[in-house]
C-alpha positions in Angstrom: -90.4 36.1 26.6 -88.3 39.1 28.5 -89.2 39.6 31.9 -88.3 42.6 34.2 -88.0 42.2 37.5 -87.4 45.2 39.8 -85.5 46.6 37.7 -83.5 49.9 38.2 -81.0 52.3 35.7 -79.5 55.4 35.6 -76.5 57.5 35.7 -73.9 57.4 38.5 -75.6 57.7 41.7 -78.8 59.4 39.4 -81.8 56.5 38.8 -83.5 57.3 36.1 -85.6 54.3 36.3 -86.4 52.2 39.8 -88.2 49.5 40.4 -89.7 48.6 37.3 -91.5 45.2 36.7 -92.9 44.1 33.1 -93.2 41.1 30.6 -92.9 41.7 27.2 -95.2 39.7 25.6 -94.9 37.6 22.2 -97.6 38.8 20.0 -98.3 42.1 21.6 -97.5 45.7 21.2 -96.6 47.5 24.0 -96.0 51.2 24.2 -94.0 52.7 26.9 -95.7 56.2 27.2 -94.6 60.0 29.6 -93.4 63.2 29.7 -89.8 63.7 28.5 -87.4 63.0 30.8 -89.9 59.7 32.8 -87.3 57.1 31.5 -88.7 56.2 28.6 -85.5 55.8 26.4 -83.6 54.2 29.1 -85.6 51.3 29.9 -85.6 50.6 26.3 -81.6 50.5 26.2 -81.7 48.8 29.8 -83.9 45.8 27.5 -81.4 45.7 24.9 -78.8 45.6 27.0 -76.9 48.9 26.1 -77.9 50.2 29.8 -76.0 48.7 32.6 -79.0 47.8 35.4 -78.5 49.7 39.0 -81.0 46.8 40.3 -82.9 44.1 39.4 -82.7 41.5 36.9 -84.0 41.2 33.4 -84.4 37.6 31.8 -84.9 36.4 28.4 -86.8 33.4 27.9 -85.9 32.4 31.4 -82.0 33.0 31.4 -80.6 36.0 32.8 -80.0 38.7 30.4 -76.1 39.0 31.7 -75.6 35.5 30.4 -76.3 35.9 26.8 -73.1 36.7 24.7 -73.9 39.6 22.3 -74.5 37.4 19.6 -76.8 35.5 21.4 -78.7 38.5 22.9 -78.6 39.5 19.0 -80.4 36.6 17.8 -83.2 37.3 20.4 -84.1 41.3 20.7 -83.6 43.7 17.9 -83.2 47.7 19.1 -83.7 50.4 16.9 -83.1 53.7 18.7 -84.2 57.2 17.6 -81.2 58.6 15.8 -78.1 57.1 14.3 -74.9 58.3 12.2 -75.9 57.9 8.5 -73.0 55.6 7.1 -72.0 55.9 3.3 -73.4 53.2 2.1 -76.5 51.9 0.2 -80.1 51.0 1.5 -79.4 47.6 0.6 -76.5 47.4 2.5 -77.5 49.2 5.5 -80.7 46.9 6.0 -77.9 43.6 5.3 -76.3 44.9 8.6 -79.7 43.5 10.2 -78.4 39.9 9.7 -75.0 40.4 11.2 -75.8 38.2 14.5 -76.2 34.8 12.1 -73.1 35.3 10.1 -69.7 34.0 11.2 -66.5 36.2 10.2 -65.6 37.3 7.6 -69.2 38.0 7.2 -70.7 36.6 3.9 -74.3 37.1 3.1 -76.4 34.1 1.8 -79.2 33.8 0.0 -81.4 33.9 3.0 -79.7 36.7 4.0 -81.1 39.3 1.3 -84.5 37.5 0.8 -84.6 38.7 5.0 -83.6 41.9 3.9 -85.4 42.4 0.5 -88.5 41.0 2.7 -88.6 43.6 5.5 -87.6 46.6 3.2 -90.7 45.7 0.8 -92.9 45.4 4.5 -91.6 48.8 5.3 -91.7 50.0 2.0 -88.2 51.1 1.4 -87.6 48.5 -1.2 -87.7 51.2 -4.3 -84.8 53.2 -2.2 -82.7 49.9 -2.8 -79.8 51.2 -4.3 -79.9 54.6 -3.2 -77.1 56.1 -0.7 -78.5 56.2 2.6 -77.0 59.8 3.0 -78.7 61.2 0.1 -82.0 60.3 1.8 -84.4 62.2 3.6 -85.2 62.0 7.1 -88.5 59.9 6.6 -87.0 57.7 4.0 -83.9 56.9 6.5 -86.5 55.9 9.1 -88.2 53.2 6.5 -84.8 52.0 5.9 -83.9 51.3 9.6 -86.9 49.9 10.2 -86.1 47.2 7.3 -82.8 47.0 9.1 -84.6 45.9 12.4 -87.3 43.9 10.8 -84.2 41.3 8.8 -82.7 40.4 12.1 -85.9 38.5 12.2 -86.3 38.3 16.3 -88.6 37.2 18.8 -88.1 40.9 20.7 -88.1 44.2 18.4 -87.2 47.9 20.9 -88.1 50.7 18.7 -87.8 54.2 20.2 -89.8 56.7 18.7 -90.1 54.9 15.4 -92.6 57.4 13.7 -90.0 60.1 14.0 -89.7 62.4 10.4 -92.7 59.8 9.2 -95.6 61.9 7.4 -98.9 61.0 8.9 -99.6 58.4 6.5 -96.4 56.1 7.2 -97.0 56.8 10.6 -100.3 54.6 10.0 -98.3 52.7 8.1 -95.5 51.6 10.5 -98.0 50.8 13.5 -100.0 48.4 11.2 -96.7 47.0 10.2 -96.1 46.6 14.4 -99.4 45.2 14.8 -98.9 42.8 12.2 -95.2 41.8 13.0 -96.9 41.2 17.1 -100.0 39.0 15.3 -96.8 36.9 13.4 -95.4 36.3 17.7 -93.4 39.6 18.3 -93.4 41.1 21.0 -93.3 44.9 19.7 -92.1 47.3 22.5 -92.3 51.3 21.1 -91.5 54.5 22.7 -94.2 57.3 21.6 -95.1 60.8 22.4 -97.9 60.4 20.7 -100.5 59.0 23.0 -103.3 58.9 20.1 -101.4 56.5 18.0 -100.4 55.0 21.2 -103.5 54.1 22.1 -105.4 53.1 19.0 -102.6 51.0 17.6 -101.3 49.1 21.4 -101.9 45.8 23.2 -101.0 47.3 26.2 -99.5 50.8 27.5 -97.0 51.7 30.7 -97.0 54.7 31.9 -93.8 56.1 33.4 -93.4 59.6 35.5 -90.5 60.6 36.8 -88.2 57.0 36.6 -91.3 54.8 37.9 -94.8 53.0 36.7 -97.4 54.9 37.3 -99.7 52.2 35.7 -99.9 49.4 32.9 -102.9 48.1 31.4 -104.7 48.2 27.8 -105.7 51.3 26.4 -108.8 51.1 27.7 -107.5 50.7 30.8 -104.8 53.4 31.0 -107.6 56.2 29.1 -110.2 54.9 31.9 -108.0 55.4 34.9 -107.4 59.2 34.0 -103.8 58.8 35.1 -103.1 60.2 30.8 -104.8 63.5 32.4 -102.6 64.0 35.1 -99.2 63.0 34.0 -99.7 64.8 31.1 -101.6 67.8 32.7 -103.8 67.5 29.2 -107.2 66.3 28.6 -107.5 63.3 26.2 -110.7 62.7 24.5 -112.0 60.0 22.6 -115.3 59.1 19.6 -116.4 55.9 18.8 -116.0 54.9 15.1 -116.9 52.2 13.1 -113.1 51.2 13.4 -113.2 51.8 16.6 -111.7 54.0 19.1 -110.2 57.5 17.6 -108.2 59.2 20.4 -107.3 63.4 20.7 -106.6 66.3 22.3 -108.9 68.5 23.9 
């Protein structure tokens, strides 16, 4: 499990996050949630390690995150961050890079090593795109591809910021059941949104951030409950009971 503790980032003398404590749990979704500029993407790079802390300490699985070698930090949290360059290369290929941090140099896939990758691009189905050139692919079918990419590095810790991102409302639905289902295998999913209705339909538990600090954490029912959504977001959020439950919008 990944543990924050105090923890603190920014830019130069700037903090863009401070002070914030959280566990990310195995077999739970989590969903950082605020306004742009709260922090969001930076404490997801702080996690993976990309993000140099200001304060505090992060530990995975109860050794400090500043001990882990990159492989080993590899083999224990996958981060897939909202844009990338687009490499000239196939699907395939691109998803292979997701087993990188269990192959020694020169790097020579194994068998294991495409079933992982065939596995996670049929999950997030991007297993027809195959042998298609990443670059010739649209914007939505890129975002199925790296999310096969981060679902063959097959880790106990998966960092997704803004994963729905050029998805069509239908594999939008189709990527949070994937996260539910990866956290119900012993995950622990951690997603940036802005949207706060699949946030809350699809989560374990929310964190609200404002301004670099936690405003409050909690399950949706929680979070929607307090009315702190309201005010951070100076919009009303309204929900109906269903027979599947909770259905969240905007009023």
């Amino acid at each position: 499990m990944i543990e924050l503790h105090h923890v603190s980032a920014g830019y130069g003398p700037k903090l863009v996050v401070e002070d914030i404590s959280l566990d990310l749990r195995p077999g739970q979704v989590l969903t950082l949630l605020g306004p742009n500029g709260s922090g969001k993407s930076t404490l997801l790079r702080t996690i993976a390690g990309l993000h140099p802390l200001a304060g505090g300490q992060i530990t995975v699985d109860g050794v400090p995150a500043k001990d882990l070698t990159r492989r080993q930090a590899a083999q224990k949290i996958t981060y897939m961050p909202q844009s990338r360059t687009v490499p000239n290369i196939t699907a395939r290929k691109m998803v292979l890079h997701g087993r990188f941090p269990y192959l020694s140099y020169p790097r020579r896939y194994r068998k294991e090593d495409y079933d992982a990758a065939r596995r996670a691009m049929e999950r997030s189905d991007a297993w027809e795109l195959a042998d298609s050139p990443v670059q010739s692919l649209s914007g939505g079918q890129r975002q199925k591809v790296y999310l096969a990419m981060a679902m063959a590095q097959e880790t106990q810790t998966i960092l997704m910021d803004e994963p729905t991102t050029y998805l069509d409302i239908q594999h939008q639905l189709n990527l949070m059941t994937v996260a539910q289902q990866m956290a119900q295998q012993g995950t622990a999913v951690v997603l940036v949104l802005h949207d706060l209705c699949l946030a809350l339909r699809f989560s374990h538990r929310c964190v609200l951030l404002q301004e670099g600090r936690m405003v409050q954490q909690g399950t949706p029912e929680e979070i929607f409950q307090s009315g702190a959504l309201d005010q951070v977001f100076q919009a009303r959020i309204c929900r109906v009971d269903t027979p599947d439950g909770w259905r969240y919008y905007y009023d």
